[in-house]
N, C-alpha and C positions, 0 to 999 in steps of 0.2 A: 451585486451582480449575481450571488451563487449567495440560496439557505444553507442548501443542505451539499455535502459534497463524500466521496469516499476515497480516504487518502490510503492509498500504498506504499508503502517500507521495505523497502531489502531487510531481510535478516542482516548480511553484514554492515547494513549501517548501522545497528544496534549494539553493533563490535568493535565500534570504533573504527581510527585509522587501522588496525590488524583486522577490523573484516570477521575477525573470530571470538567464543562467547562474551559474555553481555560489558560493556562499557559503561558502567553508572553516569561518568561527564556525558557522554552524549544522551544517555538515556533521558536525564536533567532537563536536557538542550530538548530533546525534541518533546517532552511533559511541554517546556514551559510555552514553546508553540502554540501546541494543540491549545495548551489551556485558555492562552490569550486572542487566539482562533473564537473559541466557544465563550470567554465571555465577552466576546465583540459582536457575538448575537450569528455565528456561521455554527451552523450543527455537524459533526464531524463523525464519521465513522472511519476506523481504522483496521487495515489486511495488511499482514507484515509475512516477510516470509519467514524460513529458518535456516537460512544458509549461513549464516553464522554456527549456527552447531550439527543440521548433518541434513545434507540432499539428498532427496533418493535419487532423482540420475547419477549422481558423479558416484553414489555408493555404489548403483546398479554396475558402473564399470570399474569397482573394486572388488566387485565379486557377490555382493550383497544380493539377495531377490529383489529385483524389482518393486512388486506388490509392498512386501514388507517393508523394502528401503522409504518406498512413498509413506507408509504409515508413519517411519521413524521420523519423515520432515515433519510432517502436521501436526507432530506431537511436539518436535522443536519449534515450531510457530506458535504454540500454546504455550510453551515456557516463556517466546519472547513477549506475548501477549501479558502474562499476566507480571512480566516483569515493570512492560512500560505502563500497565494499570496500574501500579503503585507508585510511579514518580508523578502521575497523570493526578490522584487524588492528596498526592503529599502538593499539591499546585491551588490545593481546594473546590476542585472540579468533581463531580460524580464519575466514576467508570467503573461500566462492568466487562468482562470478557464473557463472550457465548460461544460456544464451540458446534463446529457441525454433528459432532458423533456426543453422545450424553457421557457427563463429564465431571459430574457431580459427585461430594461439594465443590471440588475446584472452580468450576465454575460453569455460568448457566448454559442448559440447551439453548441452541439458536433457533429462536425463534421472530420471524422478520418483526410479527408486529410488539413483541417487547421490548426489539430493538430501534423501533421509532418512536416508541413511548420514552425510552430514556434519553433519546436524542431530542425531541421535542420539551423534556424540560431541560435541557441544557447539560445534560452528560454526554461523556464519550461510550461510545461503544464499540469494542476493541473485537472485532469476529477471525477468529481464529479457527485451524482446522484444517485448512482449504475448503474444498467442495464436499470431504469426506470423504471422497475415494482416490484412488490411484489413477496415474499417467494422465492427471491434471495437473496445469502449476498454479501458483498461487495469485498470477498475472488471472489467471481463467478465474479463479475464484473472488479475486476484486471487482472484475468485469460484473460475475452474479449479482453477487450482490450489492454492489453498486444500481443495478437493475431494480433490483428484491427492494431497495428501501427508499428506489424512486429520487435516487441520488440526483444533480443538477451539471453533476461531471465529476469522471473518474480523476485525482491528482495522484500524479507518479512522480515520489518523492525522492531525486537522487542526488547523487555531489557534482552535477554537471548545471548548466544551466540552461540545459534543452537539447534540442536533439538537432546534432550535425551530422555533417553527409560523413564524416569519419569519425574515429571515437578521436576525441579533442585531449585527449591523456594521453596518447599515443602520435597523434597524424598532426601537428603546430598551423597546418593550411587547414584543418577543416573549418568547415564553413556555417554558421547554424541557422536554423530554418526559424524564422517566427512562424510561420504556420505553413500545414500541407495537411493533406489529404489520408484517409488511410488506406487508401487504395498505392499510393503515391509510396508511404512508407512501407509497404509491400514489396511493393515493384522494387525498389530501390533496396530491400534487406536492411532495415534501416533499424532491426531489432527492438523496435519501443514497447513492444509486448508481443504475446506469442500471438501465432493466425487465430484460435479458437477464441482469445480476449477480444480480437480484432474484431474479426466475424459477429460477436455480441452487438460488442459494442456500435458498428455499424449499422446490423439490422435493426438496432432501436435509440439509431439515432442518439446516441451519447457522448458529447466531446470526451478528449483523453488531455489534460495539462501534463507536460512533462517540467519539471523545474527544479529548483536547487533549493532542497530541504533545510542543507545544510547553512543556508545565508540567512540570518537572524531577519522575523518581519514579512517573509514571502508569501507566506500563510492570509496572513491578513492585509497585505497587497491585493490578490486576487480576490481576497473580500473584497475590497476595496474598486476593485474592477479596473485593475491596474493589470496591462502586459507585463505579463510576469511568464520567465520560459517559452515553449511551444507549443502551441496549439493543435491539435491534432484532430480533425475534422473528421464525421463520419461521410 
């Protein structure tokens, strides 16, 4: 059903159940995903956030500048970037991390068509950064380039299994959507990414999957062209 696809990660999934810096077990867990994703013939690029080690909003209301706090996330999305590159090639998969701002040696400028070149022989490509600048999030920076590399659909990777009318960890009655609209999850506050991911991602026409990362298999389900989560319509 989907070649090519661009998955998104919370930083605090990368933290495990504490949400905060890097968790090797799940790091593992989601390597062994992506890898078996990509050798099942689905080309996969990867935008993670860094809220696992530091947000520039919630710093901005600690007192932090703004501008600068946004920098200090991007740079945490680069650490988790080139963290899960390494459980991603200890899987035997190729992965590079590219970053929006030059980064080097750490690792390469992003550059889109290098990063379909490594996708097209069957590596990951892990794009980190965000967009580069500030009072973007990293939701707006999936959407990009998810666009940039002509992705088949954004998947938004989280420990739910799609998107209900309430958070389902919190409200026992909510109720969950197999599919709507994004206009719909708008209207409704229904938080699946921010308006400016939205906005993208509607005006050029690109579903959003929201599904449960965390359930071994779901990867190569929706390869597979199996209902898998919510579907979220432009």
């Amino acid at each position: 059903m989907y070649r090519r696809v661009l998955l998104k990660l919370s930083g605090e999934s990368l933290g495990g159940p504490a949400g905060k810096g890097l968790d090797t077990e799940w790091l593992q867990r989601y390597a062994r995903e992506v890898a078996a994703a990509a050798r099942a013939g689905l080309q996969v690029a990867i935008v993670n956030g860094g809220g696992n080690i530091f947000r520039g909003l919630q710093g901005a209301e600690r007192g932090f500048d703004r501008v600068d706090g946004d920098k200090m996330g991007m740079l945490a999305t680069i650490i988790n970037a080139l963290a899960l590159k390494i459980f991603i090639r200890q899987e035997g998969i190729e992965a590079e991390v590219f970053t929006s701002t030059p980064m080097e040696p750490y690792a390469k400028y992003y550059m889109r068509d290098d990063a379909v070149k490594l996708l097209e022989r069957g590596g990951v490509a892990l794009i980190a950064g965000g967009t580069g600048n500030p009072f973007f999030t990293t939701d707006s920076g999936a959407a990009l380039r998810a666009l940039e590399i002509r992705a088949d659909a954004l998947l938004k990777g989280t420990r739910v299994d799609g998107v209900y009318t309430a958070d389902p960890e919190k409200d026992p009655t909510a109720v969950k959507y197999e599919q709507l609209s994004m206009a719909e999850a708008i209207a409704k506050k229904l938080k699946v990414m921010d308006q400016t991911a939205f906005a993208l991602c509607s005006d050029n026409k690109m579903p959003i999957i929201v599904f449960d990362m965390n359930r071994e298999g779901n990867l190569q389900r929706i390869l597979a062209g199996e209902k898998v989560g919510t579907v979220v319509l432009p």
